[in-house]
C-alpha positions as CSV (number, residue, x, y, z in Angstrom):
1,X,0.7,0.1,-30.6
2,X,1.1,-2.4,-27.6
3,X,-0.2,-5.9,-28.6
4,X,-3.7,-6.3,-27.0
5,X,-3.1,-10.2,-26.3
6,X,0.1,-8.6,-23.9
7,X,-1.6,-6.0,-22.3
8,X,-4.5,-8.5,-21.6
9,X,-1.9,-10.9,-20.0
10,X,-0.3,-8.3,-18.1
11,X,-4.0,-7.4,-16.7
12,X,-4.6,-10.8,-15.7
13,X,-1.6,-11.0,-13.8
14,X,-1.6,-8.0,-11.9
15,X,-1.7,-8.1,-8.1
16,X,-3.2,-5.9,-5.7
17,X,-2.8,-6.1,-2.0
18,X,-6.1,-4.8,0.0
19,X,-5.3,-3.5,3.5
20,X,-6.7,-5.3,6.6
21,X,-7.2,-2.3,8.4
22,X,-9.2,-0.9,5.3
23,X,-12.4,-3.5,5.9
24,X,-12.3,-2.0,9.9
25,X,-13.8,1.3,11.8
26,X,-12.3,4.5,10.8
27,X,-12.9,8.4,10.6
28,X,-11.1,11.8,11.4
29,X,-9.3,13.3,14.4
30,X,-13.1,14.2,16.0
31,X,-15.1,10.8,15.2
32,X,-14.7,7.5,14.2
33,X,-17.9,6.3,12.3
34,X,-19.0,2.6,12.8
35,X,-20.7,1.1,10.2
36,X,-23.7,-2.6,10.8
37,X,-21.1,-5.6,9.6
38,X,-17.6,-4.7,10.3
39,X,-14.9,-6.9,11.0
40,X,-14.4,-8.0,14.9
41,X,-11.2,-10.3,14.2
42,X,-8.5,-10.5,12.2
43,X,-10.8,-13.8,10.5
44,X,-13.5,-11.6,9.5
45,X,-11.2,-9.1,8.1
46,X,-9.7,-11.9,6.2
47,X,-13.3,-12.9,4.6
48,X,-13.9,-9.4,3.4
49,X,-10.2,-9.2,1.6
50,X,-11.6,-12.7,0.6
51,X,-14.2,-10.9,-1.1
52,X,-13.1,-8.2,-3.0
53,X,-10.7,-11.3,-4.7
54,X,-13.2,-12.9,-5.8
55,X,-15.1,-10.2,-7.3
56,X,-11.9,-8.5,-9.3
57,X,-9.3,-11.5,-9.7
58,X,-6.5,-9.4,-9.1
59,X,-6.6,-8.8,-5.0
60,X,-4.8,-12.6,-3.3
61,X,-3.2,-10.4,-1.1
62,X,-4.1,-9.2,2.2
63,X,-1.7,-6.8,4.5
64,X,-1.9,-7.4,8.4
65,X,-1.1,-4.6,10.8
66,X,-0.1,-5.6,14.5
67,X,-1.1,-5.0,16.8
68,X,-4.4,-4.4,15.5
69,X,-4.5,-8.1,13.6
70,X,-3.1,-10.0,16.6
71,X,-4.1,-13.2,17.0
72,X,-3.3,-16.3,19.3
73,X,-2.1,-18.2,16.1
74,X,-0.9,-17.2,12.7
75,X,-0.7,-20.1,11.6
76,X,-4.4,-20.6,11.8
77,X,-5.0,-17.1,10.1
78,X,-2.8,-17.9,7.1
79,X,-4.9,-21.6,6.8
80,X,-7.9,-19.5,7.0
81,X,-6.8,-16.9,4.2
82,X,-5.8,-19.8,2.5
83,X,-9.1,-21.6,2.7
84,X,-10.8,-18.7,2.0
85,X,-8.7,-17.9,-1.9
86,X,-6.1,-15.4,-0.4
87,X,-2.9,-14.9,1.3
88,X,-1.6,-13.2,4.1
89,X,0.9,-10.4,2.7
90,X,2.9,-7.3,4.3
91,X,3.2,-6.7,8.0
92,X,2.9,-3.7,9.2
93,X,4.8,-2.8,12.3
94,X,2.9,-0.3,14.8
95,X,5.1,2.1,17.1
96,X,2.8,5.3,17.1
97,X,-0.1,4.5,19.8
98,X,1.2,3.2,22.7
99,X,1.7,6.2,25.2
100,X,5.7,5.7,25.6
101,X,5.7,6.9,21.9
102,X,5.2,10.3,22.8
103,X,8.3,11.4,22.2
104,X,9.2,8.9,19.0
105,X,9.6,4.8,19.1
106,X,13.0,3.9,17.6
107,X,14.4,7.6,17.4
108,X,13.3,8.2,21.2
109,X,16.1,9.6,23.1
110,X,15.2,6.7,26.2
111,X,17.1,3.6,24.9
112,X,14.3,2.2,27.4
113,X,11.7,2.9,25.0
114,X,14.0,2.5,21.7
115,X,14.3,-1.1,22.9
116,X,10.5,-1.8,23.1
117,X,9.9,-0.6,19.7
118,X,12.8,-2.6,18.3
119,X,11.3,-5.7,20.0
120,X,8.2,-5.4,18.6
121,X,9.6,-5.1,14.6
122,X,11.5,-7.8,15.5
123,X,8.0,-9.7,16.9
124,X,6.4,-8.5,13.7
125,X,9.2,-10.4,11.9
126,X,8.6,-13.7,13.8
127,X,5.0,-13.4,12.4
128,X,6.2,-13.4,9.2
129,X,8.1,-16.4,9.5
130,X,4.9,-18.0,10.8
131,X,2.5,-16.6,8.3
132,X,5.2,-16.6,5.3
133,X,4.9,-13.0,4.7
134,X,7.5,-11.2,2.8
135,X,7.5,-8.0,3.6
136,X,8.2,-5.9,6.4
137,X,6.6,-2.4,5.9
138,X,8.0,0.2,8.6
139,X,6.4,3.6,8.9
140,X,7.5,5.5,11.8
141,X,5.4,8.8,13.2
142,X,8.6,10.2,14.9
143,X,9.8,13.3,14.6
144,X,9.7,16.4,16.8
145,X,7.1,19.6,17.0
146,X,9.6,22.2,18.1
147,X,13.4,23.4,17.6
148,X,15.4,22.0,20.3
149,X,13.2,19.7,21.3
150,X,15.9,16.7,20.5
151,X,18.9,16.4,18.2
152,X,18.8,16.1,14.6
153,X,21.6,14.1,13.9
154,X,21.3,12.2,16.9
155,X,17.6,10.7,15.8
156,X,18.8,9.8,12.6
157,X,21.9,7.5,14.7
158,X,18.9,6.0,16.7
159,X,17.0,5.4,13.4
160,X,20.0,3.6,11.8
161,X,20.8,1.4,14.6
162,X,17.4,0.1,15.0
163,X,16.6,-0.1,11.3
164,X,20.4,-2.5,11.5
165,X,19.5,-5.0,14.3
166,X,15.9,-5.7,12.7
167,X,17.5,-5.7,9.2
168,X,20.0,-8.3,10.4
169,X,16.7,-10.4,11.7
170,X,15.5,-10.8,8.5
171,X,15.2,-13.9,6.8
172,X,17.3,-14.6,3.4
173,X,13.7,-14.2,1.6
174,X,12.0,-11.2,3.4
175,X,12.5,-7.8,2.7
176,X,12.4,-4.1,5.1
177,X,10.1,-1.7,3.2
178,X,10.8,1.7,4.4
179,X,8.0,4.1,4.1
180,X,8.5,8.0,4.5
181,X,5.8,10.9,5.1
182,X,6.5,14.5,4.6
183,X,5.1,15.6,8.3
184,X,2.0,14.2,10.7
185,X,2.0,13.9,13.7
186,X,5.5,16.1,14.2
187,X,5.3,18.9,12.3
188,X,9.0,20.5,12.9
189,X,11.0,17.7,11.6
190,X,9.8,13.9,10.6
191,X,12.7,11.4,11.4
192,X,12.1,9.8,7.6
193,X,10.4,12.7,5.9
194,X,10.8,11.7,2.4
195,X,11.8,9.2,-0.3
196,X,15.6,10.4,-0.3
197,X,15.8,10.1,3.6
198,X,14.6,6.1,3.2
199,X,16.7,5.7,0.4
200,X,19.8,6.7,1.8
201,X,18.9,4.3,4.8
202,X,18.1,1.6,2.6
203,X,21.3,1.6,0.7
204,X,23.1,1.3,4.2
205,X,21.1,-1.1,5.1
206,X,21.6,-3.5,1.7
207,X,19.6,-5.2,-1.2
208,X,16.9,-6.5,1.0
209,X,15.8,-2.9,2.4
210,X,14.0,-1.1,0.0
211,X,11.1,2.0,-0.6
212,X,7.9,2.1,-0.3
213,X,6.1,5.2,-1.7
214,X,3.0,6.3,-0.4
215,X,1.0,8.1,-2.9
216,X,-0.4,10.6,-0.4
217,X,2.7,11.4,2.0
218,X,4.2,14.1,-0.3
219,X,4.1,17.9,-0.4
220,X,1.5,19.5,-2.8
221,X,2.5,19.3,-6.1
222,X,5.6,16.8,-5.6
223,X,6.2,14.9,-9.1
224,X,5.8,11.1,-7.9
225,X,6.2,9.6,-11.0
226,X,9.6,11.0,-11.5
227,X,10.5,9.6,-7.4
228,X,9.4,5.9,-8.7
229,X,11.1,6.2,-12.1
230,X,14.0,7.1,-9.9
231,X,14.0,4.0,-7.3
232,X,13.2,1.4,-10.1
233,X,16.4,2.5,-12.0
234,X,17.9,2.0,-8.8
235,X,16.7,-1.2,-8.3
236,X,15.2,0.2,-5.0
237,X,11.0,0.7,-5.3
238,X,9.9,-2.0,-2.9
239,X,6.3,-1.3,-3.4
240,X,3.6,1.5,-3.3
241,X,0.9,2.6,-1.2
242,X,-1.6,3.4,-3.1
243,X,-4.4,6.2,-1.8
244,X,-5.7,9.6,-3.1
245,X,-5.2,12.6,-1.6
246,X,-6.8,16.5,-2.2
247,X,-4.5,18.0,0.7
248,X,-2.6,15.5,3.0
249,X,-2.4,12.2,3.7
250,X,-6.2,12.5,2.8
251,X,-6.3,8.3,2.8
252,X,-8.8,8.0,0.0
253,X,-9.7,5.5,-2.3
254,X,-7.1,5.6,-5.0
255,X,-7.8,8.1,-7.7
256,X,-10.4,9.4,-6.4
257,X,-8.5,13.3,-6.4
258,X,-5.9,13.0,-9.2
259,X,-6.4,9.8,-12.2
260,X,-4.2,11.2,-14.2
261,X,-1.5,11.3,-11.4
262,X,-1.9,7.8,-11.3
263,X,-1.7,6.7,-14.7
264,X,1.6,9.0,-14.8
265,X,3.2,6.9,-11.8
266,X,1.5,3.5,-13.2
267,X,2.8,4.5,-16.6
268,X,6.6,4.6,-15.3
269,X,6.0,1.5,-13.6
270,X,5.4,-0.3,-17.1
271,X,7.5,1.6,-19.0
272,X,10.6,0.4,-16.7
273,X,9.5,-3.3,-16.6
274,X,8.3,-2.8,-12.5
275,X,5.4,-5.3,-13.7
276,X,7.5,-7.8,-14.1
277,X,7.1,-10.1,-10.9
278,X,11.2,-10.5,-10.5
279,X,11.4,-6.5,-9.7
280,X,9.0,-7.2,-6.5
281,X,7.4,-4.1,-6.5
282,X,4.3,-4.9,-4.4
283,X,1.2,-2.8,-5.2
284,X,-0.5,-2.3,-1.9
285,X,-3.2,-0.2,-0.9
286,X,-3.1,2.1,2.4
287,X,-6.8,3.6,3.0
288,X,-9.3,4.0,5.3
289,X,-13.0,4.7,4.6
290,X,-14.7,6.4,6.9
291,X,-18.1,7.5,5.4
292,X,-18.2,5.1,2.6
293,X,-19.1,1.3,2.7
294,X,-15.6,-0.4,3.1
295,X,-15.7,-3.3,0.8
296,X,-17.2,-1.5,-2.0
297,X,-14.9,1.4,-1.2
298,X,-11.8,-1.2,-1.9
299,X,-13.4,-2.9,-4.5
300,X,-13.4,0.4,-6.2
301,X,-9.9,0.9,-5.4
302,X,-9.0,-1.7,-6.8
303,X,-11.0,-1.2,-10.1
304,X,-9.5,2.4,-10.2
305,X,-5.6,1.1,-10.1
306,X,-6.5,-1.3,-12.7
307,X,-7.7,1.1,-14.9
308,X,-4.8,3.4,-14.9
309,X,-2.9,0.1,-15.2
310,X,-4.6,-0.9,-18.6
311,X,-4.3,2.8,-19.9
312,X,-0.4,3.1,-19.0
313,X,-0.2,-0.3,-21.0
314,X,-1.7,0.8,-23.8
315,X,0.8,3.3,-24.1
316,X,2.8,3.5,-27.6
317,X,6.2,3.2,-26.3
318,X,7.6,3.3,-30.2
319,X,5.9,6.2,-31.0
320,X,6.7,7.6,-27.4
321,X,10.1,7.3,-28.1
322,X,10.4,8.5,-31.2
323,X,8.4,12.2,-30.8
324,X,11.2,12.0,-27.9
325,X,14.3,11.5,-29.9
326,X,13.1,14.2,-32.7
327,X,12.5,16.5,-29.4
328,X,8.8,16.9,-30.3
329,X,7.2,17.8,-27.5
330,X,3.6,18.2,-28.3
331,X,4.0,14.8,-30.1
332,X,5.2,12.8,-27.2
333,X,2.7,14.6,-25.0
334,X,-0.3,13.0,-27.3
335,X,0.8,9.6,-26.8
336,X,0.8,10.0,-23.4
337,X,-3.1,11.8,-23.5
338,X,-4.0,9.6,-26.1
339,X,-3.5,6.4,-24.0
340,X,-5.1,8.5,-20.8
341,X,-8.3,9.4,-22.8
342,X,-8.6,5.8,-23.9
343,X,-12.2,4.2,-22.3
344,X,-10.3,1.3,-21.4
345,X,-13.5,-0.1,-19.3
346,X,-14.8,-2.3,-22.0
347,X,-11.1,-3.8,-22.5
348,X,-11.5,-4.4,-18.7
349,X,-15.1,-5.7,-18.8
350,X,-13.6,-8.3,-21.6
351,X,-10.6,-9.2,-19.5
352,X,-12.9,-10.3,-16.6
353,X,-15.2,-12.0,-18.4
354,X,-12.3,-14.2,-20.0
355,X,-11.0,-14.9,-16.6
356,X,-15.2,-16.0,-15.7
357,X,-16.0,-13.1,-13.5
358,X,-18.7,-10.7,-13.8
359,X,-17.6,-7.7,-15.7
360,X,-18.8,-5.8,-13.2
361,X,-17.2,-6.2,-10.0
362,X,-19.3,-3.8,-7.8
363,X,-22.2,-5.6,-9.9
364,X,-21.2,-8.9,-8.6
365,X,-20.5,-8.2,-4.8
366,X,-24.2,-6.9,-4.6
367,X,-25.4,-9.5,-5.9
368,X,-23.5,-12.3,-4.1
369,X,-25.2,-11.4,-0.6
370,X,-21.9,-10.9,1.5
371,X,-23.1,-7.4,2.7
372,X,-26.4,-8.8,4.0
373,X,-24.7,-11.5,5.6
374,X,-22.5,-10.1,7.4
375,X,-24.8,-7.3,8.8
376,X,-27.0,-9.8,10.0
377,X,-24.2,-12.2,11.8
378,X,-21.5,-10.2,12.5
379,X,-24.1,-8.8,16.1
380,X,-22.3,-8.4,18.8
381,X,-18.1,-8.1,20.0
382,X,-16.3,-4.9,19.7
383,X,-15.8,-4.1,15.7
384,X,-12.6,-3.5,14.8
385,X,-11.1,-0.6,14.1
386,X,-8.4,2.2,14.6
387,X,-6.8,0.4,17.6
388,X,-8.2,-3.0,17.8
């Protein structure tokens, strides 16, 4: 069995980006939902992320996405993430609202509009130098809706020489995360459609240009673990996305469909060593909440990833292997379940108590006031929000 004083470290240690856009305004294609306290700036976003840190230990990190998080200066937002007991983490670049983008960003067959979309990554990587960001996350909605509409081949040369110049932009420590989605908003073809489509780009690209796999971008059924145990052999899982879906890219709080899905995924994560902070696999998450309370919501996130953390740790990896090597198969199957069907809150509870939080986390941000502050101050503005 693993040694509890490791898998306690390993909990300790574990980092969890929230999403900006996650603490804003969101809903469905017919409404967005506003809720009394949201965010109206970047700042107030940062205070929320701020929260859910201090409640579970294991959130520092929050992701930007521009131009909703623009600001007049980045340097003050990363001295007030600082000041407030976080960081500022992944930028994400945005080439799917503006009205040019009709037709695709980078894979658009007007260089005119190509060009604007390539000048704003390559903004988005200024702000990273400004806000010492690592990451560059890239998701791009392009595709087509109908045969004919545009050529194939000649998208994915468009793709390729854009993805070079901002790649070539980059700075010796920041890296190009290249996300993927199976279809939405093109439903004929997707310029970078799935994992093996942003791999092979990322190879041409080089070691600085890896995958990022959202956990709700994939066709029913797709096995996700075996896609991550894939990229960390090759030394090319940049990070995750983590959300839950029950039928597309459903955005909800992480395991709230499928647990066991992500203990499986979370399991080959520890089992090839993608824990270990020299791999560089960031664990982000990429939801919105639309009818539930939006810290809470990512507090719960949060709590969710960590307990399908603890249970992949607590994996017998000796015992794992061995049923494996005598080919028993209902043998190596119960190690797996038997780590799944292990109550690991109490272990959890323990961890956070050691560290001096509450056990509790959604315990604790009730109790500290925050939500009753900020509906009563945050009166007035425009709330952010899908576009803002």
């Amino acid at each position: 069995m693993p040694e509890l004083r490791a898998v306690k470290t390993a909990l300790k240690s574990q980092v969890i980006e929230t999403p900006s856009w996650g603490y804003g305004n969101s809903g469905t294609r017919f409404k967005v939902f506003a809720e009394p306290g949201v965010p109206r700036d970047p700042f107030e976003k940062v205070d929320d992320a701020a929260q859910v840190h201090a409640v579970t230990g294991v959130a520092p990190v929050v992701s930007l996405h521009i131009p909703w998080d623009r600001v007049e200066d980045y340097t003050a937002l990363a001295r007030h993430a600082k000041e407030r007991g976080v960081r500022l983490g992944a930028i994400n670049a945005n080439t799917f609202q503006d009205d040019v983008y009709r037709l695709g960003s980078v894979a658009h067959p007007d260089p005119k509009v190509r060009r604007k979309a390539v000048d704003h990554l390559l903004e988005c990587v200024d702000i990273m130098d400004t806000t010492g960001s690592r990451d560059l996350k890239l998701w791009f909605a392009d595709g087509t809706n109908y045969p004919g509409q545009d050529d194939i081949t000649a998208r994915q040369d468009r793709l390729a020489e854009a993805l070079a110049e901002v790649y070539a932009r980059l700075g010796a420590e920041q890296r190009m995360l290249l996300e993927y989605k199976l279809f939405e908003p093109s439903f004929y073809t997707t310029d970078v459609p799935d994992w093996g489509t942003s791999y092979a780009h990322c190879l041409a690209l080089g070691e600085r240009a890896q995958v990022v796999v959202d956990t709700g971008h994939h066709a029913p059924g797709t096995n996700i673990e075996f896609i991550v145990a894939f990229l960390l052999r090759q030394k090319k899982l940049g990070g995750f996305d983590f959300n839950s879906r029950f039928y597309a890219d459903d955005d909800l709080m992480a395991g709230a469909a499928d647990p066991f899905q992500l203990f499986r995924i979370l399991h080959e994560v520890a089992k090839n060593g993608g824990f270990a902070p020299e791999t560089g696999v960031a664990f982000l998450l990429d939801q919105c909440h639309n009818i539930e309370g939006k810290i809470p919501a990512v507090i719960r996130s949060v709590m969710n990833v960590q307990e399908a953390t603890a249970k992949a740790l607590l994996v017998d990896l000796d015992a794992l292997r061995a049923a494996q090597a005598a080919g028993d198969v209902l043998g190596g199957n119960a190690v797996l379940m038997d780590a799944y069907n292990t109550d690991v809150r109490p272990l959890l509870a323990e961890v956070r108590a050691e560290q001096g939080l509450d056990p509790d986390p959604l315990a604790a941000y009730r109790a500290s006031g925050h939500q009753q502050r900020i509906v009563a101050d945050r009166v007035g503005g425009t709330q952010a929000g899908w576009g803002a």
